[in-house]
Structure formats: structure tokens, C-alpha cells
ZAZALUM-457745 format. One record per residue: x, y negated, z negated of N, C-alpha, C in turn; residue in three letters; residue number from 1. Coordinates in steps of 0.05 Angstrom, whole numbers, plus 32768, in hexadecimal, padded with zeros to 4 digits. Layout:
<pts>
PT, X, Y, Z, X, Y, Z, X, Y, Z, ALA, NUM
...
</pts>
This chain:
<pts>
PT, 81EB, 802B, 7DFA, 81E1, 8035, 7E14, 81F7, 8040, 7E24, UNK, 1
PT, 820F, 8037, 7E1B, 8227, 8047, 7E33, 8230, 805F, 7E27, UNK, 2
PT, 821F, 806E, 7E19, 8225, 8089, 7E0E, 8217, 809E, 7E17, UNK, 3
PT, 821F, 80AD, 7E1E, 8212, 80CA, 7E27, 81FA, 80CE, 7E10, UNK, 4
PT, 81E4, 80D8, 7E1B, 81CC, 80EB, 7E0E, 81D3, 8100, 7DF6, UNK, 5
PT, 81D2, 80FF, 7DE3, 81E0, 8114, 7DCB, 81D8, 8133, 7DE3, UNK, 6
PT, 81C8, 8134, 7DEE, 81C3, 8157, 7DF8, 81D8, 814F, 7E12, UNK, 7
PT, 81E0, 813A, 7E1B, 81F7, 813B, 7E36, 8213, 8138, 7E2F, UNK, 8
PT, 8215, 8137, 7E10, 8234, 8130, 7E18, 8247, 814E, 7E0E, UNK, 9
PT, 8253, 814D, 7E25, 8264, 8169, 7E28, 8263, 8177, 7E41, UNK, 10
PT, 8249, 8179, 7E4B, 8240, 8180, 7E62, 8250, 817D, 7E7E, UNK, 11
PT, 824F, 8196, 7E94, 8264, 817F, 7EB0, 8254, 8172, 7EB3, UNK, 12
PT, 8260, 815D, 7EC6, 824E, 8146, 7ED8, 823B, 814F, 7EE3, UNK, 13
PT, 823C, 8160, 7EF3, 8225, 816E, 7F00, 8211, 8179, 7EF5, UNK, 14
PT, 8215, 8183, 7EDD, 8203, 818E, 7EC4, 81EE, 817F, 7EBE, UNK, 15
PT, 81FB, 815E, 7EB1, 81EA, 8152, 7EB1, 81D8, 8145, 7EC8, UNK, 16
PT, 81E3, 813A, 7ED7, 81C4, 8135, 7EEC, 81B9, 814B, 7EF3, UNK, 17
PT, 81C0, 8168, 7EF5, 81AE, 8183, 7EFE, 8196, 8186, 7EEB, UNK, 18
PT, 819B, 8184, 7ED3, 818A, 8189, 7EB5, 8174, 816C, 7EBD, UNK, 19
PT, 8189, 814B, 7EC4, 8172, 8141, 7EC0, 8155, 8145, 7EDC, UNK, 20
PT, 816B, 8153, 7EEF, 8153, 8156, 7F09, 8142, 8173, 7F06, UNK, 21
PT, 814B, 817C, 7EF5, 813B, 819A, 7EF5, 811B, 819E, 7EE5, UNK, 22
PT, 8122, 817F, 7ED7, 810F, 8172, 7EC5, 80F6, 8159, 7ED6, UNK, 23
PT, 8104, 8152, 7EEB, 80F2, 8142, 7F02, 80DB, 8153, 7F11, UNK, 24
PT, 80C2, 8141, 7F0E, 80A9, 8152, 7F21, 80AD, 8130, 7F3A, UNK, 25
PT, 80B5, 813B, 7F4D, 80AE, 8125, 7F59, 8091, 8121, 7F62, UNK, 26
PT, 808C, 8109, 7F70, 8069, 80F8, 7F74, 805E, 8100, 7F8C, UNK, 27
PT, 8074, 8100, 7F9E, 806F, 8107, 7FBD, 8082, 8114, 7FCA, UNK, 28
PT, 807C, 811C, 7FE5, 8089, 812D, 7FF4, 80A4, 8119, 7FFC, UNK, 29
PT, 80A9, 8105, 7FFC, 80BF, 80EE, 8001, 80CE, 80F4, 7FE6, UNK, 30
PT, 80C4, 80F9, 7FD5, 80D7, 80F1, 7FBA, 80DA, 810D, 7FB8, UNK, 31
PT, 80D3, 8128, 7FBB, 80D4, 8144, 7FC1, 80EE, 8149, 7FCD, UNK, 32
PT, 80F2, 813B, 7FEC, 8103, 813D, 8001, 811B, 8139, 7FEC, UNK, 33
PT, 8116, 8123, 7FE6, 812D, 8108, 7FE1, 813B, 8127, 7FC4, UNK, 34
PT, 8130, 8134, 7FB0, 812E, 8143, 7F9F, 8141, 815A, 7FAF, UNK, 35
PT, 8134, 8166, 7FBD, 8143, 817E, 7FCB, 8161, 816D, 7FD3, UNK, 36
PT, 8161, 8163, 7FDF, 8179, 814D, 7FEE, 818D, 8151, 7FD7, UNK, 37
PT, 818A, 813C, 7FBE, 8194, 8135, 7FAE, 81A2, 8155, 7FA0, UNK, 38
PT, 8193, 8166, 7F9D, 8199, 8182, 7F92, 81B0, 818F, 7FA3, UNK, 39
PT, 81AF, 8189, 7FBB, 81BD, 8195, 7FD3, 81D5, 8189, 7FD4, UNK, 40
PT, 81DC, 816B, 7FD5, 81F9, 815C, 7FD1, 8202, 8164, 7FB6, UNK, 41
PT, 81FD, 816C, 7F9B, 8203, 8174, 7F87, 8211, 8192, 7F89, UNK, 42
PT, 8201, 81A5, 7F95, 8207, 81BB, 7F9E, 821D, 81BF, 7FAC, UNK, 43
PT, 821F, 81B2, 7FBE, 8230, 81B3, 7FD9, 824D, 81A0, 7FD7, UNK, 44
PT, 8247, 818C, 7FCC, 8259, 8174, 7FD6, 8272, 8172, 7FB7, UNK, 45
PT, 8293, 8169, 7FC5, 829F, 8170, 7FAC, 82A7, 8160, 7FA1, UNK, 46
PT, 829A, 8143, 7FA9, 829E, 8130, 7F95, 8280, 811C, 7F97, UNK, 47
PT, 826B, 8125, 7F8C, 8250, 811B, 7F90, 8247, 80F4, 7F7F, UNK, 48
PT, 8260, 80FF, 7F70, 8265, 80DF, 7F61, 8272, 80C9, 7F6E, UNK, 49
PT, 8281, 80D0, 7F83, 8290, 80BF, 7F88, 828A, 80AE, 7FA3, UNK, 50
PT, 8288, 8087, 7F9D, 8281, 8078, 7FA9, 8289, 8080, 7FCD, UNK, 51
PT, 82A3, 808F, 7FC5, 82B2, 8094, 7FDF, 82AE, 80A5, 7FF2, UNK, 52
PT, 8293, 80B6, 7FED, 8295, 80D0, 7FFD, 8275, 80CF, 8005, UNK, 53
PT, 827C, 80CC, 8024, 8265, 80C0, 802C, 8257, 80D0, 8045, UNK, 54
PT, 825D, 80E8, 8044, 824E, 80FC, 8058, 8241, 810B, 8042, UNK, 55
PT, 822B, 8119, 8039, 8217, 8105, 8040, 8217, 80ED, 8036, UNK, 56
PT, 8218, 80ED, 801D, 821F, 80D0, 8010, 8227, 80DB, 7FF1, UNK, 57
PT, 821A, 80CF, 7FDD, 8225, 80D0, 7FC4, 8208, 80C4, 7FB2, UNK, 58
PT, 8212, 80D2, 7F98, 8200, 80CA, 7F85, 81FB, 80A9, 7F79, UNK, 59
PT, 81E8, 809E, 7F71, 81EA, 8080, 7F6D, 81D5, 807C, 7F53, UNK, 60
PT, 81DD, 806D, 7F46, 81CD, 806E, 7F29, 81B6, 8053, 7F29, UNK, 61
PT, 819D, 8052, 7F23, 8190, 802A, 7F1E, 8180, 8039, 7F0D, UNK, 62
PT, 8170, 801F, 7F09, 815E, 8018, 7EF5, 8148, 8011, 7EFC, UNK, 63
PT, 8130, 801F, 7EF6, 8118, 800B, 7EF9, 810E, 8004, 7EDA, UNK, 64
PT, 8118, 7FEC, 7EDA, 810E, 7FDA, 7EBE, 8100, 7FD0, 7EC1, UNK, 65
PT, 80F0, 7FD6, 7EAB, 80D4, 7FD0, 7EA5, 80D6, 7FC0, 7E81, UNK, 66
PT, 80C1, 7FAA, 7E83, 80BA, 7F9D, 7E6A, 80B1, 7FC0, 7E57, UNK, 67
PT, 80AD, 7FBB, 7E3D, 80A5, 7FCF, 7E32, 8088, 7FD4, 7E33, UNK, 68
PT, 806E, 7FC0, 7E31, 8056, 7FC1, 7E42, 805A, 7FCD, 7E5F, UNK, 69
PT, 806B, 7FCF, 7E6D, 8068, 7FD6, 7E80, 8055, 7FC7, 7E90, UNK, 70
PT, 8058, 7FAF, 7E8A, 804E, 7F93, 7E9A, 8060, 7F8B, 7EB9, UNK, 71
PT, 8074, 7F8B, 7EB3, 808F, 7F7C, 7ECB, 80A6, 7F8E, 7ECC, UNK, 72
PT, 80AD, 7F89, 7EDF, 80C4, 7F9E, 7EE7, 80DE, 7F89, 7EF2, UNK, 73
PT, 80EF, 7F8E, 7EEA, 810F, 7F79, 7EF2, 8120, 7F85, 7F11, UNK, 74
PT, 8119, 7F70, 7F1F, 811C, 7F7E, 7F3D, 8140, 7F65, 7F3D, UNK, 75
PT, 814B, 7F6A, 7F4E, 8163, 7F61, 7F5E, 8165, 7F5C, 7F73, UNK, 76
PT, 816C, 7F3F, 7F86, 816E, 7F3A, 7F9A, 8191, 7F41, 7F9D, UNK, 77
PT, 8193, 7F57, 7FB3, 81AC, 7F66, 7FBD, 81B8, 7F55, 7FCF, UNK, 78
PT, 81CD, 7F47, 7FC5, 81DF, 7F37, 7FD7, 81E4, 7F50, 7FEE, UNK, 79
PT, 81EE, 7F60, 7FF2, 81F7, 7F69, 800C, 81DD, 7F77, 801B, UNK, 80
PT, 81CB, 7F7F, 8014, 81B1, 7F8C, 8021, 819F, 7F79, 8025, UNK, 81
PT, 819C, 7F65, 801C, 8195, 7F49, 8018, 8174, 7F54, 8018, UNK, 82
PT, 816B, 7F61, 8004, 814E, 7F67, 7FF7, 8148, 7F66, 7FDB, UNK, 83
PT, 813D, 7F6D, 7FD4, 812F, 7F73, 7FB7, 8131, 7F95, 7FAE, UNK, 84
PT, 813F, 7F99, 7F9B, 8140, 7FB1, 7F99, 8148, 7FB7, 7F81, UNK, 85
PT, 8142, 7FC8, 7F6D, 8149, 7FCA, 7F53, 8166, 7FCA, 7F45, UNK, 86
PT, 8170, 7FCB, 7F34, 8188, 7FC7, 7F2A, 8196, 7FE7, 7F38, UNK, 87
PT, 81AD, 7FE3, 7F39, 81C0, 7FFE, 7F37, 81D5, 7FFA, 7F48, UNK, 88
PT, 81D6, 8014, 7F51, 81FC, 800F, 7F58, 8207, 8030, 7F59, UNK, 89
PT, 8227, 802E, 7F5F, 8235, 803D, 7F59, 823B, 8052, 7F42, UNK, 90
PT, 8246, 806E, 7F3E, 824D, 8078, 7F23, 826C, 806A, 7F23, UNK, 91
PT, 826E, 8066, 7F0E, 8293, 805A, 7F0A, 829F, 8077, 7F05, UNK, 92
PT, 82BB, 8077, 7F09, 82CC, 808B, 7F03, 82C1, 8092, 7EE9, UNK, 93
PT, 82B8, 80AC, 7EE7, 82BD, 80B8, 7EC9, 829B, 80B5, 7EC2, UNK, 94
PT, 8286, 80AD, 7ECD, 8271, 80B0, 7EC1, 825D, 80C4, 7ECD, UNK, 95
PT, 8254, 80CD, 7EC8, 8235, 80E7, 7ECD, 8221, 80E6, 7EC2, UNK, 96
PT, 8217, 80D1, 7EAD, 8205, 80CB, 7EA6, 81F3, 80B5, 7EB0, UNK, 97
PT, 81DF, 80BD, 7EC1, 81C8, 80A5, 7ED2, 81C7, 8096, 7EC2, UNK, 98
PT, 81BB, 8098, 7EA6, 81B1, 8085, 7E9A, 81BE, 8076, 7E91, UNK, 99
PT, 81D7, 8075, 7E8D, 81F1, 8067, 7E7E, 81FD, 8052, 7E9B, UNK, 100
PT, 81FB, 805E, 7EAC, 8205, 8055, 7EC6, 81F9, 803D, 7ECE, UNK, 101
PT, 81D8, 804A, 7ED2, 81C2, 802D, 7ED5, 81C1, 801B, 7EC0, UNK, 102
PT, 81C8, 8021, 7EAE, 81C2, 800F, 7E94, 81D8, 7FF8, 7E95, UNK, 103
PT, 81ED, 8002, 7E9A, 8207, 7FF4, 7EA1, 8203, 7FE4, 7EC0, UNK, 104
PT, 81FA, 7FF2, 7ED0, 81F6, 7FDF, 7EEC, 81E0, 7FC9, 7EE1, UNK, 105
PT, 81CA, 7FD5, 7ED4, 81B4, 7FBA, 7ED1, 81CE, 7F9C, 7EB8, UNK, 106
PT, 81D8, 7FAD, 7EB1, 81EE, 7F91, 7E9D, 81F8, 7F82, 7EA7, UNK, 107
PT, 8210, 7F89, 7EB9, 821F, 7F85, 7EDA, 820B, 7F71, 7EF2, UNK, 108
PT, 81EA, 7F7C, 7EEE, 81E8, 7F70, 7F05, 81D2, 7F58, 7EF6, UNK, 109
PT, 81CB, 7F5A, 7EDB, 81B2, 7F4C, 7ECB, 81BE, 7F3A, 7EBF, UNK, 110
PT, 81CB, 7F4C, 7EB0, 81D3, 7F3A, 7E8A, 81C3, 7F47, 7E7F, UNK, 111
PT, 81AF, 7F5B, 7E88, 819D, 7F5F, 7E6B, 81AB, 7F7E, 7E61, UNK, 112
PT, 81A1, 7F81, 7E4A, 81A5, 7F9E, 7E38, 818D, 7FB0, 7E3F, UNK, 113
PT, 818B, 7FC2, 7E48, 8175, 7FD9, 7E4E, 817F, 7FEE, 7E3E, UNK, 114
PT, 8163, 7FF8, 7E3E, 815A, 800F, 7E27, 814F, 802A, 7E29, UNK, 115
PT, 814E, 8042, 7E2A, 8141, 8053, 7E2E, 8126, 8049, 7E29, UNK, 116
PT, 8112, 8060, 7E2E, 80F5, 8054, 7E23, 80F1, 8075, 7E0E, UNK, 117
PT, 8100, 8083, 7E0C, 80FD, 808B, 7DF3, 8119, 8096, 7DE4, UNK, 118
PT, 8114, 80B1, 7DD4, 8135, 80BA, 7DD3, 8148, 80C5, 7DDD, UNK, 119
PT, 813B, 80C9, 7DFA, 8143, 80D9, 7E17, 8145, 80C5, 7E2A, UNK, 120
PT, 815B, 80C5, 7E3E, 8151, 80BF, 7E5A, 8143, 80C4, 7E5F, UNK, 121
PT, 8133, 80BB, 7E77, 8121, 80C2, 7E87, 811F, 80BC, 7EA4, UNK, 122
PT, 8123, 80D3, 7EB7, 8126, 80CF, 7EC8, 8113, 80C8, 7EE0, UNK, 123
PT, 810E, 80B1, 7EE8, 80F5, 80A9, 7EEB, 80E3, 80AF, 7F0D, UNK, 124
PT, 8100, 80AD, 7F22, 80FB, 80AD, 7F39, 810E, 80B2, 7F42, UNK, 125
PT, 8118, 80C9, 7F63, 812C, 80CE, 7F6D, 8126, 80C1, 7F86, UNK, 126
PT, 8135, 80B8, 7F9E, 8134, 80AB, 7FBB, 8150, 80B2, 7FBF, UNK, 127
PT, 8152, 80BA, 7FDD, 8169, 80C1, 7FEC, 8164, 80A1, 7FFE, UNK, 128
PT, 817A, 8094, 800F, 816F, 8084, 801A, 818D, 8079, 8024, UNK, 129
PT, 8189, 8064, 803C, 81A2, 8066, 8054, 81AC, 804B, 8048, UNK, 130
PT, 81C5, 8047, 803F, 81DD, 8032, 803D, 81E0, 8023, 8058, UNK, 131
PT, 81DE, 8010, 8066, 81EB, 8007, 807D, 820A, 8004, 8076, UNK, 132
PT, 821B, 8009, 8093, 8235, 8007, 8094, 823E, 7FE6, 8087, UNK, 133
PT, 8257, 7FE6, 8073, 8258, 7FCC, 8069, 8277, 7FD2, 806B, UNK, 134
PT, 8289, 7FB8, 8078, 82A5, 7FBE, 8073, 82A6, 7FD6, 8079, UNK, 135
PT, 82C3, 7FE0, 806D, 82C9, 7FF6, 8071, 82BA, 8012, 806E, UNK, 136
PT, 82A7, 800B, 8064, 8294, 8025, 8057, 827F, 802A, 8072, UNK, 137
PT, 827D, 8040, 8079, 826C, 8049, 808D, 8250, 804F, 8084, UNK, 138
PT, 8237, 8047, 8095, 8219, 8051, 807F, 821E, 8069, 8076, UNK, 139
PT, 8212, 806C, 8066, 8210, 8082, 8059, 81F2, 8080, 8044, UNK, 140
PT, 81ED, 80A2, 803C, 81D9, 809E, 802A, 81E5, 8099, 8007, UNK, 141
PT, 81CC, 808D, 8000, 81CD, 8090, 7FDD, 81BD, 809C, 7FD5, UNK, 142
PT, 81BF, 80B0, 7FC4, 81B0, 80CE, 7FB7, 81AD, 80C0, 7F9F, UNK, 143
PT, 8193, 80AB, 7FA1, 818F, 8099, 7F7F, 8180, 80AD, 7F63, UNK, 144
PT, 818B, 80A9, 7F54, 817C, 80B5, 7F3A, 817B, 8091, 7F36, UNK, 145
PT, 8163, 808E, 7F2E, 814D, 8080, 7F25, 813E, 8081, 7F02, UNK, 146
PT, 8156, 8073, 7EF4, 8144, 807B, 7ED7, 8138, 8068, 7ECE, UNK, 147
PT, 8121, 8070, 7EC3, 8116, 8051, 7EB8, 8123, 804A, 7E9E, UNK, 148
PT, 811F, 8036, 7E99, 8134, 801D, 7E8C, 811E, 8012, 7E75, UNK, 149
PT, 811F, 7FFC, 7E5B, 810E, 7FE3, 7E57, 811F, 7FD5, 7E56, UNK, 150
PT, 8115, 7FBD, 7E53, 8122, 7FA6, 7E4D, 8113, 7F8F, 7E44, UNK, 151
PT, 8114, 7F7C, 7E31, 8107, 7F6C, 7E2D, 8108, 7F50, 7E43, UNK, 152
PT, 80FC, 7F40, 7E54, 8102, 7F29, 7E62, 810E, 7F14, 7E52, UNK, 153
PT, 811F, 7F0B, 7E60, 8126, 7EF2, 7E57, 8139, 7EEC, 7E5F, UNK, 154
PT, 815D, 7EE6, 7E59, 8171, 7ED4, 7E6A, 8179, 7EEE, 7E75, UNK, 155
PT, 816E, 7EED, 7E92, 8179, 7F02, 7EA1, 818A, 7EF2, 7EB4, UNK, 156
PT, 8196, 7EEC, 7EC1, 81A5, 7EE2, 7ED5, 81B9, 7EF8, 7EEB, UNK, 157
PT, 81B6, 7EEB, 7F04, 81C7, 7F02, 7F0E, 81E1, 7F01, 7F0E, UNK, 158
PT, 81EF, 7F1E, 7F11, 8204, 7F1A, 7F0D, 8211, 7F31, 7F23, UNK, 159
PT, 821E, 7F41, 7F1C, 8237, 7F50, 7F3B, 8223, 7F59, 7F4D, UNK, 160
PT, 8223, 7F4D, 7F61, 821C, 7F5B, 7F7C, 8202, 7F50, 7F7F, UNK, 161
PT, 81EB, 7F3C, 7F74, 81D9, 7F36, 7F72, 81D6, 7F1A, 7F73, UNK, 162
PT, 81BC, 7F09, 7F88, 81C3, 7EE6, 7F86, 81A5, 7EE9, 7F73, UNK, 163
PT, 8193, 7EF9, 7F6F, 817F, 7EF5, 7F60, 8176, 7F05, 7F48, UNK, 164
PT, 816B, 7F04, 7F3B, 8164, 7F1B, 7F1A, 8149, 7F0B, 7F12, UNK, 165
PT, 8133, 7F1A, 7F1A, 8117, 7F11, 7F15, 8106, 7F20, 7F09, UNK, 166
PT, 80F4, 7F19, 7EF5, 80E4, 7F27, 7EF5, 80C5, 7F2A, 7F03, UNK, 167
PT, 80B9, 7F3E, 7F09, 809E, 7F41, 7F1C, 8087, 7F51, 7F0B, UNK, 168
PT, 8071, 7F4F, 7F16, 805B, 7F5C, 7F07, 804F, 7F6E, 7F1F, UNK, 169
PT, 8041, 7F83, 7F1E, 8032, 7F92, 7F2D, 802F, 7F89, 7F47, UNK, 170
PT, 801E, 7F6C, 7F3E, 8011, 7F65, 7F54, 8022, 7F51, 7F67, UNK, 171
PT, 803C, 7F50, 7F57, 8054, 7F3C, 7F69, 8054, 7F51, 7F7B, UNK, 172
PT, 8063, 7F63, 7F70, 8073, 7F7F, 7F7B, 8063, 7F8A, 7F8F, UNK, 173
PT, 804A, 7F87, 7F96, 8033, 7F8B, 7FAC, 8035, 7F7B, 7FBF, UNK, 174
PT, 803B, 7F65, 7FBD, 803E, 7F4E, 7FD2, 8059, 7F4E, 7FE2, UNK, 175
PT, 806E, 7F5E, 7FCC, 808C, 7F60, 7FE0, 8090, 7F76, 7FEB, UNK, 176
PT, 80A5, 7F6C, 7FFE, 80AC, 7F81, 8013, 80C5, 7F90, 8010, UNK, 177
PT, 80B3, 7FA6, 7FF6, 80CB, 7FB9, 7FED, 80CF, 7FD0, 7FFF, UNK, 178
PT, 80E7, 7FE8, 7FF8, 80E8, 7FF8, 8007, 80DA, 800A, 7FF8, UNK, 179
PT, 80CD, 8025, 800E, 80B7, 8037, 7FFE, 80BE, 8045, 7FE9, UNK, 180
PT, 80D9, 8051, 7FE9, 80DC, 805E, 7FD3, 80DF, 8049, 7FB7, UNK, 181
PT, 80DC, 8030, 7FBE, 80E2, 801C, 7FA1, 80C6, 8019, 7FA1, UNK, 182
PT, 80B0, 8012, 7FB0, 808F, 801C, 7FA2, 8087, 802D, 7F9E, UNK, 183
PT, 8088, 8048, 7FA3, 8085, 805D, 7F95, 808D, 805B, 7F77, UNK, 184
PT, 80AA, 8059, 7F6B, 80B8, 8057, 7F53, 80A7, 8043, 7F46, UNK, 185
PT, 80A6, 802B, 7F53, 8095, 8014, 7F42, 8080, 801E, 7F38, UNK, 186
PT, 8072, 8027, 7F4C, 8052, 8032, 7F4B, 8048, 8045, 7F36, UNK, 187
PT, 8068, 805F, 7F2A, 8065, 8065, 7F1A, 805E, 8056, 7EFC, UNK, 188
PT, 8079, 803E, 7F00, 8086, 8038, 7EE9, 806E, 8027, 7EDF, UNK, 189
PT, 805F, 8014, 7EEB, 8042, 8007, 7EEB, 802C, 801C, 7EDE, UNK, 190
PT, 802A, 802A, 7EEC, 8019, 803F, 7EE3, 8017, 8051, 7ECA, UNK, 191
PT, 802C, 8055, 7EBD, 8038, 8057, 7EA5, 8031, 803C, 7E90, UNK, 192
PT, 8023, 802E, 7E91, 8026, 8024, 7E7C, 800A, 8028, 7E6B, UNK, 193
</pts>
């Protein structure tokens, strides 16, 4: 999973997330915005990868993992945001591939191994959305690529940046108080099965 897509590797950085967003229909006018947004810091901004550059903000890689039924989805309680919110994170120096990125953040923050769900990424959901000021870092946004993930349940435990690693079903994930663009994504990922 920490290998580039046989059709991405060679490509610039930018290449590849442009190809995988040119290929995205988003669901709604929120995930539309968030789409245009995301196209526009790529365009414009001259280091769109980097954790450090934070007017507007920067690109950010997760996961919405899903069982392979597409029964439960593996959510994360965020030590510093202190919510529920799917795996992900940062690009490290040197990576451009979403799906390699999230795959690696869900390891970092699970223990588990995630999978494409076929022989492609798939890019599942985009959200732009506001960082609060932490330490030295001033808010800023994260321009999320959102790929979906599988994973089979079982010793997940949390690990960097995370006090919880759970799994939920539909009708958990209805009862919590997620943020909108993480029910929309769910809503897909449920719906899909």
C-alpha cells in the first residue's frame, strides 16, 4: 500500500491529485465548493503539500474505512480536536499520493492495514474545512482528499495523535455528533454497499 498506483508513478505531485480530482463528481453543492477550493490552492499555491503553508491552507490526506460489506466504518477519537473523525493527517515530505498517504495515516493512527477496494484508488469524498489555531500553527484550512479505504475489524488500537480507534455501524454514526462534511462521505460510503 505505500506504493504509488502503476498509472501514478512518474507523474508531478500535482498531476496526480489533479487526474484523481478530474475524475470526482461531487454529491452536493458543499462538496462542489470544497472541489473548486481544492482545484484553486493546487493552481495557485507553491507548496500545496506542505504541513507549513497555511494561507489558505494545504492539502491533507484520510480515510474513510469501511469493513468490505460495507457494514462499519473505523472512525478516530482526535486527541487535539477532541471529536470523532476519520483517520488521516498530513502529506510527509516526498509523498503525492492520497491513497498511500491515508493508508499510512490509518497505520500511524489504527494498527490496521487498509486496502483499496479495487485495482485503483478511489477517490471517495473532498471537504475544505477550518483547523483551529494550535501552538505555533495559526487556523488554517485543510483541502482533504478523502479516499475510501477497507479493512477488516479487529486489533485496531489507537495510536499517534488518537485516545480512541472504534468501530461504528450506520446507525451508530446517526446518533453522533459528526461534522457535515464526515456525513455526507459516510452517507456515501454506507450507501455503496
Amino acid at each position: 500500500m505505500g506504493i504509488l498506483a502503476p498509472a501514478m508513478q512518474g507523474q508531478p505531485a500535482v498531476a496526480v491529485v489533479s487526474k484523481l480530482l478530474a475524475a470526482h463528481a461531487p454529491v452536493d453543492e458543499r462538496e462542489a465548493a470544497s472541489l473548486r477550493r481544492i482545484l484553486t490552492l493546487l493552481e495557485h499555491s507553491p507548496a500545496p503539500f506542505s504541513r507549513d503553508h497555511f494561507i489558505p491552507g494545504h492539502l491533507t490526506a484520510s480515510a474513510l474505512v469501511a469493513t468490505p460489506e460495507r457494514e462499519r466504518t473505523l472512525l478516530v477519537y482526535h486527541a487535539k480536536l477532541e471529536m470523532w473523525v476519520q483517520p488521516g493527517g498530513h502529506f510527509e515530505p516526498g509523498e503525492c499520493d492520497p491513497s498511500s498517504a491515508a493508508a499510512r495515516e490509518v497505520l500511524e493512527e489504527t494498527h490496521l492495514s487498509a486496502r483499496w477496494p479495487g485495482l485503483q484508488p478511489v477517490l471517495w469524498d473532498v471537504d475544505v474545512h477550518v483547523i483551529p489555531a494550535h501552538k505555533a500553527d495559526p487556523a488554517h484550512e485543510h483541502h482533504d482528499l478523502r479516499m475510501l479505504l477497507l479493512a477488516e475489524p479487529g486489533a485496531q488500537r489507537a495510536g499517534d495523535g488518537v485516545k480512541q480507534a472504534e468501530w461504528f455501524t450506520r446507525a451508530q454514526c446517526a446518533k453522533m455528533d459528526l461534522d457535515p462534511g464526515l456525513v455526507r462521505a459516510l452517507k456515501k460510503v454506507f450507501a455503496s454497499a
